[in-house]
N, C-alpha and C positions, 0 to 999 in steps of 0.2 A: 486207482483211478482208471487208467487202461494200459494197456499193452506198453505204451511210451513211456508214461510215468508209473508209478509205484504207488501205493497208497498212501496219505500223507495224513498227518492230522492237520486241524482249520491251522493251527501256529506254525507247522512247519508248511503251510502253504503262504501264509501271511509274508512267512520270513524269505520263502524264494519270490514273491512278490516284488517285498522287498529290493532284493540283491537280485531283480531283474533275471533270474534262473527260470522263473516260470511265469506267465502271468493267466489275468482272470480268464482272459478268454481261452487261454490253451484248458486249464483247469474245466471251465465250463462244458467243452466241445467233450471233453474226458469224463466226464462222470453222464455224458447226456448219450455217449456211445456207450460205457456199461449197461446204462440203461435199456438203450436198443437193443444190447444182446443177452440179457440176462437177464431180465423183468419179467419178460415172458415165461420163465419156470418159478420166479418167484410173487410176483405180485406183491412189490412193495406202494406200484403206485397204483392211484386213480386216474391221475391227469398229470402228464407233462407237455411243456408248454417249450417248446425249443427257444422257438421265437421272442417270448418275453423273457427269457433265461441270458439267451443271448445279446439282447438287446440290455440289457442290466450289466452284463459280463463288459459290455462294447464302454458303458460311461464309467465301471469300476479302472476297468484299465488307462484309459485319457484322465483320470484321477493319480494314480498309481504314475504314472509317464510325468504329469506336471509336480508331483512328491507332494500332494496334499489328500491323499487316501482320509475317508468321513469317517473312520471308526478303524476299531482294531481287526475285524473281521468282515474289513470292504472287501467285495470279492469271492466271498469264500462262496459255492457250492453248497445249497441247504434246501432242505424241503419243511413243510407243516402238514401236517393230519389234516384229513379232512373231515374235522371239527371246529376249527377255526372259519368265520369269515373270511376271506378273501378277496376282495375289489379283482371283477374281471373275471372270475372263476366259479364255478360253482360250487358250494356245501352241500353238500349230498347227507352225509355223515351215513353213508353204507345204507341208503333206504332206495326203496324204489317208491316210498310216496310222496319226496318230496319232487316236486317241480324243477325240471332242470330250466326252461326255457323262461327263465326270469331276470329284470333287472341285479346284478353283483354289482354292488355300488359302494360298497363298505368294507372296511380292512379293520380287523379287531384290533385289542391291541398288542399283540404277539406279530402278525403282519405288518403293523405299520410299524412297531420298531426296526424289525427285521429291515424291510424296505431302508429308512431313515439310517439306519449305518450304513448301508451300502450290500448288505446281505444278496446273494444272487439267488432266488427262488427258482428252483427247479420244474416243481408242480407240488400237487396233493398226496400225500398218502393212505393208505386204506387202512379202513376200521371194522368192526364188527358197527351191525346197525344202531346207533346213538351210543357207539362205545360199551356196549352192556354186560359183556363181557371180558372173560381176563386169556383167549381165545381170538385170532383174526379172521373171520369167514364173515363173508355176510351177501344176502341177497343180491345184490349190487355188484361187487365185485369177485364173488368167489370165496378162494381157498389162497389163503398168503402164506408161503410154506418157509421153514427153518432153512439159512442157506448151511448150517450143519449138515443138514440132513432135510431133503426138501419131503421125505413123507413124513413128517412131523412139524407139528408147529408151533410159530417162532415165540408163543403169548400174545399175550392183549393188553387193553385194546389198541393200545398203540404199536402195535406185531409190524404195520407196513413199516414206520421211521426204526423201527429198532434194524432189521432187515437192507433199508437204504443204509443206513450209517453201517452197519457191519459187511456189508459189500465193495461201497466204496461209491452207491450211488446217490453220494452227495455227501461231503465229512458232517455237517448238523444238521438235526432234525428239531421241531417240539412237539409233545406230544401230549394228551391229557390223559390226569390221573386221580379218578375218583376212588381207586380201590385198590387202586397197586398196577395200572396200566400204562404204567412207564417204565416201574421198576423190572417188572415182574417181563416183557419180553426184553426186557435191557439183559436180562440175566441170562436168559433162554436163549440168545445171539451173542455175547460174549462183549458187550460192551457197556458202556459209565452211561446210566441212568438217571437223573434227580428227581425228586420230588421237594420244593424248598416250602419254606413256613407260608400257610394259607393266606393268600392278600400279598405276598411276596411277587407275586406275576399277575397283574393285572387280567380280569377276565373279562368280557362283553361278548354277545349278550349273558347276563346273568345264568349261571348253569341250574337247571331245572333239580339239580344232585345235590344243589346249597354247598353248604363248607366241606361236603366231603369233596368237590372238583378242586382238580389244581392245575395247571399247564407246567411242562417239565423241560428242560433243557436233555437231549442224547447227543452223545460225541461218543470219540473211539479215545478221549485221554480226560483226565481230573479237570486240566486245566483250561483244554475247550468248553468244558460245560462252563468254568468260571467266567470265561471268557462271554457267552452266549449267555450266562444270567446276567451279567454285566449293562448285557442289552437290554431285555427281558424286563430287567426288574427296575422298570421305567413308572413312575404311579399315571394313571389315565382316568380325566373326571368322568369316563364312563360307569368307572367300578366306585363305587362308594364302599368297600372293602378292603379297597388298595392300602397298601402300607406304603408310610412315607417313604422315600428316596434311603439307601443301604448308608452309614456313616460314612464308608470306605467301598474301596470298588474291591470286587473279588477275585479279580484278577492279582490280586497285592498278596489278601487275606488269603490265599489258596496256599501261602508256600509258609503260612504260621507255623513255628514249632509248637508241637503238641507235645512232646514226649514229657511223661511226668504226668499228663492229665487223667485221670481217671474214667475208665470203660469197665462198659456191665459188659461179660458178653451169657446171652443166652442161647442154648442151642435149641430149644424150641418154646419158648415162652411158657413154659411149663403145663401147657395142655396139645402140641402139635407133633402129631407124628412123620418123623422126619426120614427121607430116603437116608441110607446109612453111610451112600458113599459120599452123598452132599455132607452129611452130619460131618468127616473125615476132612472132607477139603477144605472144609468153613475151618476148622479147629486148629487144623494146621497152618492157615494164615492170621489165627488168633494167636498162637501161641509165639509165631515170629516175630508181630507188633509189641507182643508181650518181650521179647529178647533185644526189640528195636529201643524201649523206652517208655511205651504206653505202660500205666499201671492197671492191669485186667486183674476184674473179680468175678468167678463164675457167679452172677446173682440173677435169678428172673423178676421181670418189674411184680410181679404178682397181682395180678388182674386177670378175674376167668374172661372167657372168649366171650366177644360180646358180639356176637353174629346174628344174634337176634335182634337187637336195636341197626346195626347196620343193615340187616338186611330190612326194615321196614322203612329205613331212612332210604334205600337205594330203591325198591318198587314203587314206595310214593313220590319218588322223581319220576322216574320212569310213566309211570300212571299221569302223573301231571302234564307230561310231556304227548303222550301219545295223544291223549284225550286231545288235543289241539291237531290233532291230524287230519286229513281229508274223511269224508265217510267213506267204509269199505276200507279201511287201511288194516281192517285187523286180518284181512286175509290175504293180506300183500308182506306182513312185517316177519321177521324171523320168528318161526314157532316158538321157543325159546324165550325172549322178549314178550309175546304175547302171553305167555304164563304171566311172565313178571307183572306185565302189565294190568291180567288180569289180578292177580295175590295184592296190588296195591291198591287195587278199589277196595278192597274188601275192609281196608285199615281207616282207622276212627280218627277227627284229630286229636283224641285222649291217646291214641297207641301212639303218634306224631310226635306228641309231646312229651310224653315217656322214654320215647328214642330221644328224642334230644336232651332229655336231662341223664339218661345213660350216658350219651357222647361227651357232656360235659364233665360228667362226673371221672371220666376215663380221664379227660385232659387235667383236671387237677389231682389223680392219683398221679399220674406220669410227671405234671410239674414238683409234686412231691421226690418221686422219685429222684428226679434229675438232681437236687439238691445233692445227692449223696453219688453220682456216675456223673461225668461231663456228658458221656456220650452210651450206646445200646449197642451194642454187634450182636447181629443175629445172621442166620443164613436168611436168603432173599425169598425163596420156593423151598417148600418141602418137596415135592418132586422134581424129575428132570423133564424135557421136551419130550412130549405124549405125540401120539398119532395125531395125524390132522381132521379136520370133520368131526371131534369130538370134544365135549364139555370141560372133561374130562376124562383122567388115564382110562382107557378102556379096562373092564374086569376090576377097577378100584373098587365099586359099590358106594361111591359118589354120588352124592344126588345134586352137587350144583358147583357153578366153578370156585364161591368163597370156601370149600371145605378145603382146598389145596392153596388157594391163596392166603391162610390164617396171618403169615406173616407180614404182611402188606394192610390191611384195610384198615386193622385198628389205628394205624398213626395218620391215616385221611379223618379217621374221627376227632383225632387230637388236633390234626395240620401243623402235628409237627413238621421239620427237616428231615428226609430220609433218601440217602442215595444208596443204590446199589455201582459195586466195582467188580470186576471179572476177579474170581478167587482160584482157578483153575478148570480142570477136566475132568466129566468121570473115564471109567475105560474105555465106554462106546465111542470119545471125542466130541461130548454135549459140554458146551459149557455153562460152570455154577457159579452164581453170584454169590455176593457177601454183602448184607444190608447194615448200614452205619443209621442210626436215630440221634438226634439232638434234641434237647428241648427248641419249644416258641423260638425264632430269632435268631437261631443260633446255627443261620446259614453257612457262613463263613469256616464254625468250629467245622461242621459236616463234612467240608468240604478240604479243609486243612486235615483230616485225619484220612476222610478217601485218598490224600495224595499221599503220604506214607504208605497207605497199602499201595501205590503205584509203584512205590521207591522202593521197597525192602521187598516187593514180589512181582516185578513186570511181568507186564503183560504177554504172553507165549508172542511169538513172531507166526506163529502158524496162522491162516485165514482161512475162514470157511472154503469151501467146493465151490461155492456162489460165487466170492469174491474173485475181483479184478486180481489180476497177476501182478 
């Protein structure tokens, strides 16, 4: 947080809350001063907003004081992407052609639960432009750098919340994740990532990316994220997608005994080439779940790379999205992006529809699967944090960011469950994720086995170069 306090996770802020050790407003004043001194090398945000931060922190606390606090995480220090709506703020989503000087009259529904428990919004976080990337830069705001290592960066598209939350500017973020952009810089910053079952978090407006968008909960512990899907996973008659209300709150379900239950782990899906000292760190926190109680069987789901249905499903979002832009936007939008956008004109609704019986077909190979693994461990990234200002590793011979992301995208085709949890370091001090898959629904299991890897491997005590002291 700052200099005064230490960095806390949302539950052990809750709990000094609580027992009157700390309250919202001191908390608020402290992640809104890292901000002021440390934002400026990283560019986690777009917009912070003191004033409405505080003024939210001012009615959490006279809540907290009368002992009737509105939820379990009134209070806490959090920001959203700035992909969500927001009431008051503007959505930019990292473009410089949308209209800033516009009525903000609407709060989706990731903000308005946020709000409604008592959440303290910080401000926006930065994206690459309409998130299209698995990379943070974008016309609008820049280069959002690793607080590891600030010439390197932190992934996408949700790179700014991964960045806030592993600094300390601000303990929860949400972020969205069409392809692995929650997971994938959650991994790259050293902190718990979700991605939960598609419909599990209500979306508005409708995402132009269809079932592969999802909105994600990041914290710095297992049980924050439970805590923050808790909120989240609210149904709202804006999505006609939404899944009804969870049986049980995940806050309960998060501390399930797993041991016994059956994991696949694969170390690259059996067609991704995988960095070797990631391959090492992942295997080593396989095999200790495996000494914990999990029953691990090295098996891959066995399905080739289906990158070519995804990729026609992620340009004819994109394409459909852009095409709604002002005229002259094609020479204001990230070069990049305008590829894509130009590769998804080009597609048929016969190629549309091919893509999506591909993605379906994927999801009932994997519901196959599951029958016979509770759960999938794979690593999160085959590589480690690349240069910044780049697609990808420079000198790889990559031609786009899904060939480093193979791990991530397929399970946005399915909507399955998939969090990543901090698995260790390499020698440079990058840190590597560790990806858990669950079948449809089976948020809670995801979630209950990411906290075992919490338990039988914590998380180092070390903090990025970025991070508050």
């Amino acid at each position: 947080m700052s200099s005064t306090h230490p960095m806390l996770t949302a539950s052990e802020l809750v709990a000094a809350y609580s027992s009157g050790e700390l309250s919202p407003m001191e908390a608020t004043r402290a992640s809104l001063d890292v901000i002021a001194e440390r934002d400026q090398d990283y560019r986690a945000y777009t917009l912070v907003d003191p004033e409405v931060a505080l003024d939210a922190a001012r009615g959490s606390e006279e809540r907290w004081r009368q002992g009737n606090p509105i939820g379990w995480l009134d209070g806490v220090p959090a920001s959203v992407k700035d992909m969500f709506l927001t009431q008051g703020w503007p959505t930019l989503r990292g473009s410089l052609c949308l209209e800033r000087d516009q009525p903000w009259e609407v709060d989706s529904p990731v903000t308005a639960r946020m709000r409604e428990n008592g959440l303290v919004l910080l401000g926006k976080t930065t994206t690459p432009e309409l998130a299209w990337k698995a990379v943070t830069d974008s016309p609008l705001d820049g280069i959002t750098r690793n607080p590891w290592n600030p010439a390197l960066t932190p992934g996408g598209s949700s790179g700014g919340s991964a960045v806030a939350v592993a600094t300390g500017m601000g303990e929860l973020s949400v972020g969205t994740d069409g392809g692995g952009s929650v997971r994938i810089p959650a991994s790259f910053c050293g902190v718990v990532g979700f991605k939960p079952t598609g419909g599990r978090i209500p979306l508005y407006p409708a995402s132009p990316f269809g079932a592969l968008s999802h909105a994600g909960p990041m914290a710095r512990s297992v049980d924050d994220v439970a805590l923050l899907l808790d909120v989240l996973a609210t149904p709202d008659p804006r999505d006609p997608a939404a899944l009804p209300p969870p049986p049980g709150t995940y806050r309960e379900a998060v501390r399930r005994d797993v041991r016994g239950l059956r994991a696949a782990y694969s170390p690259d899906l059996g067609y991704i080439d995988v960095d070797p000292e990631i391959a090492q760190i992942v295997v080593s926190v396989v095999a200790a779940l495996s000494e914990a109680g999990l029953t691990v069987e090295d098996a891959n789901p066995g399905f080739a790379d289906p990158a070519e249905a995804f990729g026609v499903l992620w340009a004819t979002g994109a394409a459909k999205w852009l095409d709604s832009f002002p005229a002259g936007s094609e020479e204001r939008v990230d070069p990049g992006l305008r590829q894509v956008w130009e590769r998804g004109r080009t597609y048929s609704a016969g190629d549309y529809l091919d893509a999506m019986a591909a993605r379906a077909a994927l999801g009932i190979h994997m519901g196959e699967f599951h029958t016979r693994h509770d759960v999938l461990i794979t690593p999160t990234v085959a590589v480690p944090p690349f240069e910044v200002g780049h697609e990808v590793p420079p000198d790889s011979g990559l031609g786009g960011w899904p060939e480093w992301a193979r791990f991530s995208y397929p399970f946005n085709m399915t909507q399955q469950p998939a969090i990543t949890v901090p698995a260790g370091f390499t020698g440079a001090g990058l840190p590597v994720g560790l990806q858990i898959v669950g079948p449809r629904h089976s948020d809670d299991l995801v979630l209950a086995v990411a906290k075992l890897v919490e338990e039988i491997h914590p998380w180092p005590t070390d903090r990025p170069a970025g991070a508050s002291d």
